[in-house]
C-alpha positions, 0 to 999 in steps of 0.5 A, a space after each residue: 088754459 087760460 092763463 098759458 094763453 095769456 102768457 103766451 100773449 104776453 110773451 108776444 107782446 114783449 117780444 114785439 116790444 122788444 123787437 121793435 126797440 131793437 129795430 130803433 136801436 139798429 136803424 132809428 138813425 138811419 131816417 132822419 128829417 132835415 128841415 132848414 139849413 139855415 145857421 142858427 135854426 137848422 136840425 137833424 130830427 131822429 125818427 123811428 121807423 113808423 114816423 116817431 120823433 125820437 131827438 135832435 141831433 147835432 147839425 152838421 156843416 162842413 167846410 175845406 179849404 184848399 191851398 195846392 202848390 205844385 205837386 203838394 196840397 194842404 187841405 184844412 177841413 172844418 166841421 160845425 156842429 150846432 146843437 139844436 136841443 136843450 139837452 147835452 150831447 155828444 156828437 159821433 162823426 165819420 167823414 173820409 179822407 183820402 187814403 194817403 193824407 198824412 194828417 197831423 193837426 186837430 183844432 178846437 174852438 169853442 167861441 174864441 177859445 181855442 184847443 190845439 190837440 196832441 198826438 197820443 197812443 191810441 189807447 192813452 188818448 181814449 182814455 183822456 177824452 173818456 175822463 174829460 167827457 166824464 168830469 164835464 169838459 169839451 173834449 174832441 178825439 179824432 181816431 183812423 178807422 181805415 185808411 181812409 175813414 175817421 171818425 170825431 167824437 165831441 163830448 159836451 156840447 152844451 144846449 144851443 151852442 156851436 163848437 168848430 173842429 179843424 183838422 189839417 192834412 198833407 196830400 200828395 197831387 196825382 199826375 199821370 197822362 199830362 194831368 195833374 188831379 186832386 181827388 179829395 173824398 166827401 161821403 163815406 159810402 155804404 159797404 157791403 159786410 160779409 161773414 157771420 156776426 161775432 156779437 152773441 148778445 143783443 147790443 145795447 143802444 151805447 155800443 151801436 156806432 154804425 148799422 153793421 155789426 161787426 163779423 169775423 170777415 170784418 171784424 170793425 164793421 160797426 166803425 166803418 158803417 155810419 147811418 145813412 140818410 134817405 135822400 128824400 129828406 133834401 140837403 143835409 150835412 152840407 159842404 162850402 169848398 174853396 181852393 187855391 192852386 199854385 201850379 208852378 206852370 203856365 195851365 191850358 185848362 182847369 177842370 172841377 168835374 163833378 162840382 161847378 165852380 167860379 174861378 179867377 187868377 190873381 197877377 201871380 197865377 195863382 188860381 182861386 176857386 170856390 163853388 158856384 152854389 156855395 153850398 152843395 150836398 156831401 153826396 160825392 168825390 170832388 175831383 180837380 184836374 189842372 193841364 199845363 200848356 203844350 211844351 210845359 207838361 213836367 219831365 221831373 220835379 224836385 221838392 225838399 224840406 229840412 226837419 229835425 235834423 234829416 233831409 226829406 224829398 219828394 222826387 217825380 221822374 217821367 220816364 220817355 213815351 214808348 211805342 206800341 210794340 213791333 208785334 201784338 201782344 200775346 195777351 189773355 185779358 180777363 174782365 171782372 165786372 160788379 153788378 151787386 146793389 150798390 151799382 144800381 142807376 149811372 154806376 152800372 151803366 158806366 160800367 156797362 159802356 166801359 166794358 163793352 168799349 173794351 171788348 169792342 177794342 179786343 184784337 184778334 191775337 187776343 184771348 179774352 173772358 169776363 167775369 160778373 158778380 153779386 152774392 155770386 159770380 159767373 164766368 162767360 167762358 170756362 178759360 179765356 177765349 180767341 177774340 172773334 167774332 162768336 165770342 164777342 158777339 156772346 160778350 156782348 149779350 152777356 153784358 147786356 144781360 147784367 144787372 145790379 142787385 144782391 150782395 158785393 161778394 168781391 173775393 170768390 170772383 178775384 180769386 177766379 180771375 187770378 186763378 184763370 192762367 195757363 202756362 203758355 207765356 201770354 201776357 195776363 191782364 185783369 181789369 176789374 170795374 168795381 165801386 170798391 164798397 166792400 169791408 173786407 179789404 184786407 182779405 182781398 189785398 192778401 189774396 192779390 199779393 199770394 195769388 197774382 203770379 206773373 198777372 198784372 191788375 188794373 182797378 177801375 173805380 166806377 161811381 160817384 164815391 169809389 172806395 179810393 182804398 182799395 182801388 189804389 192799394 189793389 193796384 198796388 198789390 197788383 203789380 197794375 194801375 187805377 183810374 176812375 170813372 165817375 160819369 157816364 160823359 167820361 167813359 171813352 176819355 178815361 177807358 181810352 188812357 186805360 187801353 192804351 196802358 194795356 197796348 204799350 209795354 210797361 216799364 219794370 225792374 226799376 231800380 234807385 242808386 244813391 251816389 252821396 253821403 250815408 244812406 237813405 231811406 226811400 218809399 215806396 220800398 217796392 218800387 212800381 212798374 210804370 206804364 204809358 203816362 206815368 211818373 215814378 213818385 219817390 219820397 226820400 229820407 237821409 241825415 244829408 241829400 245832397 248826391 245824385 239819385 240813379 235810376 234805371 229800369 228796362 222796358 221792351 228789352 231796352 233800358 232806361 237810364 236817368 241821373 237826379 242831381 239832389 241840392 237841399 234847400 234846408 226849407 221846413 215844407 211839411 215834406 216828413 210827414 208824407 215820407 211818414 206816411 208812406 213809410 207806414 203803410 209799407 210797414 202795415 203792408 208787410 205780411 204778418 209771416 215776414 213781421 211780427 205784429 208787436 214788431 209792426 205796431 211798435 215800428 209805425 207808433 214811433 214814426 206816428 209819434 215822432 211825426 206827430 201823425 194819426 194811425 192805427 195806433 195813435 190819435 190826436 186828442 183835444 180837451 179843455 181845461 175847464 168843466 162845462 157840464 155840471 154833475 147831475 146833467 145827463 149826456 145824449 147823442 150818437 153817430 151823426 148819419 151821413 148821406 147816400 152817395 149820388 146816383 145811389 138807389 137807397 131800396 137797391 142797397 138797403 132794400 133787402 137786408 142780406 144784399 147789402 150787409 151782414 144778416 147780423 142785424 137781422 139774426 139779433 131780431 129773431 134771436 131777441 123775439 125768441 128769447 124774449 118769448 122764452 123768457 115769458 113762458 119760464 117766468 110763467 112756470 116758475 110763477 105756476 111753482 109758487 105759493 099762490 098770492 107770493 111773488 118769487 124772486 
């Protein structure tokens, strides 16, 4: 008896113990201590969860530089790393981009050599870095996780020493209302990950990237979720920002909205930017806005540029302002509103005010419903409602009944929002305020495009860093459009431009014809229906564009019509590349029943090669020629943590394990203490079974 207690004390104890190192393993990265940011004595210190220093990571500083000329920008982003440890490490960092940056350039520079990296097959290029990083050199893998977020490994950082990486990206300017944005991404927000884990074993601390594990609903979860830093712990991975605009017109204001900035304008008109706090935390978007002078807002534009060969375009068309309708629209507006964890503080309260201002602006011709979720969703009404006064009244104790907490469960919801239809004619619109931070994009893109019917969806990013991938992309797919609001001060300005898109009718049934020498290749295939304020953005490709571009669409029973006289200059401007880039995500775009998948990869790695761009089958790889790490010396390091947007609350979104992300993590703890527990009593018999004074192996 007295042994069998023993050794199921022991088996508690291993099971603790294993327990415990699990939970370092999962979440040590996760609290971290930042102490001075000061080049040359700053540090990040990995701690458990009890205080206990584990190591040092590399620091990270960050810098962008801006260069915009009319609707292009060109973003050069730098990271220093600095290792602060005596040890050789290995440095894992995910950072966002936006979504549709065409990114085509990684740099090295170690002291003052420097190493241009080469676009490779995405299997080929993990296998040079892995050689390198084996043999001892520095080498630096840039890899696209989605869309929107990558991720650098660098490998043999040596003791004290300080690498930079430069990556250099094309992005197009979004115009829309008479102004023209930039948004540009700083802090990958935390995502909510459902399904159930794939994993059947404990991992082990080298396969652990980010905090999720991956499941079958978010099959790269573990590459999408990088530790997160408690906010208590100040300033960390901080960013230096500097922008050169070039706008090609007379500006009546220049607007950085959530990053103060000193501005000054050379004698050429060229607006020089750079923040007034030189530094700030990579916490959220930065958002650049730009107005032209009354009389000088565009009406079209034209950018070219001549690339091995093929001409390429960039082509915006600003069809005439329509009027609001003879008669009111008869229209069924169905409102989907997150309130899960991630929404806790200004973000929920943003949506709250965005909503109740739109019910507010409700006619009464209208039918209307609103639709709340978290880990689940309820509807106001069973079908939409007449707009009086009872039902608003309902509407508005409803809203003021939300609040933020539990999971992010987006699909259950969408689904009732665009399965809430009659067939009685009206005009169905579904506007969905939403954070967007859910990792199962794809099954939601999926359940827009077989699921929308005559629906029109209109995305509204709420929050400090909205996941611009699907706000975009679900707009897209829906057929509607998308804004942001990122501040409480913007809800009226932002929801007025949206309403009044909703009053006035859309322009549709666009279609380009092209009067000149062969033929062209234009993008996107599927071309949008333009609503109040917005362009038609067009990119083109052909041996020859010198013709004139047809375009025609028809909106209230009357159409519209417009000829583009096309003249190459014969210019390199970089243009191919975002024709690239969009040529790819039409092709990934494409159902897997309309193309087969080797069909697909095969199609985008011959653009992503030919125009040397990242994808999701290629990679930009950099190694240096000689070795640096001796044989014999060991190699640390892991993901770099990354810092909790602003506005967020840590304890709503990682307060209670199942709201926020897979139960995975928590599943491997119990299963690992059982096990272990299981381990220790059959060891115990097998011991029982033996000669007494041998051990058995």
């Amino acid at each position: 008896m007295r042994d069998l207690a023993l050794t199921l004390l022991a088996a508690v104890f291993t099971g603790l113990t294993g327990s415990i190192l699990l939970i370092l393993l999962v979440f040590g990265w996760s609290s971290v201590e930042a102490n001075s940011l000061r080049e040359g004595s700053g540090y990040l210190r990995l701690r458990t969860l009890d205080g206990q220093l584990l190591q040092r990571a590399p620091l990270l500083q960050s810098d962008l530089h801006v260069d915009i000329n009319g609707m292009l920008a060109r973003v050069r982003v730098e990271h220093r790393f600095l290792n602060p440890s005596s040890s050789w490490m290995e440095g894992i960092y995910q950072f966002p981009l936006p979504e549709s940056s065409a990114v085509e350039r990684l740099r090295m520079q170690i002291g003052e050599r420097i190493i241009e990296g080469r676009i490779e097959e995405k299997g080929a290029a993990q296998q040079i870095y892995r050689k390198a990083r084996k043999a001892g050199k520095k080498a630096s893998l840039l890899r696209q996780q989605r869309a929107n977020i990558f991720s650098v490994s660098l490998s043999n950082i040596a003791p004290g020493e300080k690498i930079r990486i430069a990556i250099e990206f094309q992005q197009q300017v979004h115009y829309a209302q008479g102004r023209f944005e930039l948004r540009l991404p700083l802090v990958i927000a935390p995502r909510y990950i459902p399904g159930r884990p794939l994993a059947s074993e404990i991992p082990s601390a080298r396969s652990l990237v980010g905090w999720a594990q991956d499941t079958d609903q978010v099959m790269d979860a573990s590459r999408i979720t990088p530790p997160v830093i408690d906010p208590r712990d100040g300033v960390v991975n901080p960013v230096s920002l500097r922008v050169w605009l070039n706008p090609g017109l007379p500006l009546q204001s220049v607007d950085s909205h959530y990053h103060p900035m000193l501005e000054t304008v050379d004698r050429e008109g060229v607006v020089h930017l750079r923040l007034a706090d030189d530094r700030v935390p990579a916490e959220r978007d930065f958002l650049l806005s730009w107005q032209p002078q009354p009389g000088y807002a565009p009406r079209s534009a034209l950018f070219t540029d001549h690339w091995q060969g093929d001409d390429y375009a960039l082509l915006m068309i600003l069809p005439p302002d329509a009027g609001r309708s003879g008669t009111a629209l008869a229209r069924d507006l169905i409102f989907v509103i997150d309130h899960s964890g991630s929404m806790h503080g200004p973000s929920m309260d943003q949506a709250k005010a965005a909503l109740r201002l739109a019910i507010g602006r409700l006619k009464t011709s209208d039918r209307f419903n609103l639709i709340g979720f978290n880990n689940r969703s309820r509807s106001l009404f069973s079908s939409p409602r007449p707009a009086g006064s009872d039902n608003l009244g309902r509407a508005f104790r409803f809203i003021d009944g939300l609040e933020a907490e539990g999971g992010t469960e987006m699909y259950p919801a969408l689904e009732k929002a665009l399965r809430q239809r009659d067939e009685s004619g009206r005009l169905r619109q579904v506007v969905f305020l939403t954070d967007g931070s859910v990792g199962n994009e794809r099954a939601l893109f999926d359940l827009i495009r077989s699921d929308l019917g005559e629906s029109r969806l209109f995305t509204v990013g709420i929050g400090s860093a909205p996941n611009s991938l699907f706000m975009q992309r679900a707009a897209e797919y829906g057929r509607g459009s998308f804004s942001y609001i990122g501040d409480l001060s913007e809800v009226a300005d932002r929801m007025q431009g949206l309403l009044d898109m909703l009053e006035h009718p859309a322009m549709s049934h666009i279609n380009i014809a092209w009067q000149g020498p062969g033929d062209i290749a234009v993008e996107p295939r599927r071309l949008p229906d333009l609503y109040l304020g917005e362009p038609l953005l067009i990119s083109l490709k052909g041996r020859v564009l010198r013709g004139s571009l047809v375009v025609e669409g028809s909106r209230g029973g009357e159409t519209w019509r417009q000829v583009v006289n096309l003249e190459p200059k014969g210019e390199e401007t970089g243009l191919h590349a975002l024709w690239a880039r969009r040529r790819i995500a039409s092709l990934l775009a494409v159902p897997e029943d309309e193309m087969a998948r080797d069909e697909r990869r095969q199609a985008v790695l011959e653009l992503a090669l030919k125009h040397q761009l990242i994808s999701p089958y290629t990679s930009l790889v950099a190694v240096e020629k000689r070795v640096s790490r001796a044989d014999g010396e060991g190699l640390a390091g892991g993901m770099m943590p990354v810092n909790l947007p602003a506005g967020w609350h840590a304890g709503a979104v990682f307060g209670e394990l199942p709201q926020t992300a897979s139960r995975g993590p928590l599943v491997l703890l119990l299963g690992g203490l059982l096990l272990l527990v299981w381990l220790a009593l059959f060891s115990r018999r097998r011991i029982g079974r033996s000669a007494p004074g041998r051990l058995k192996c």
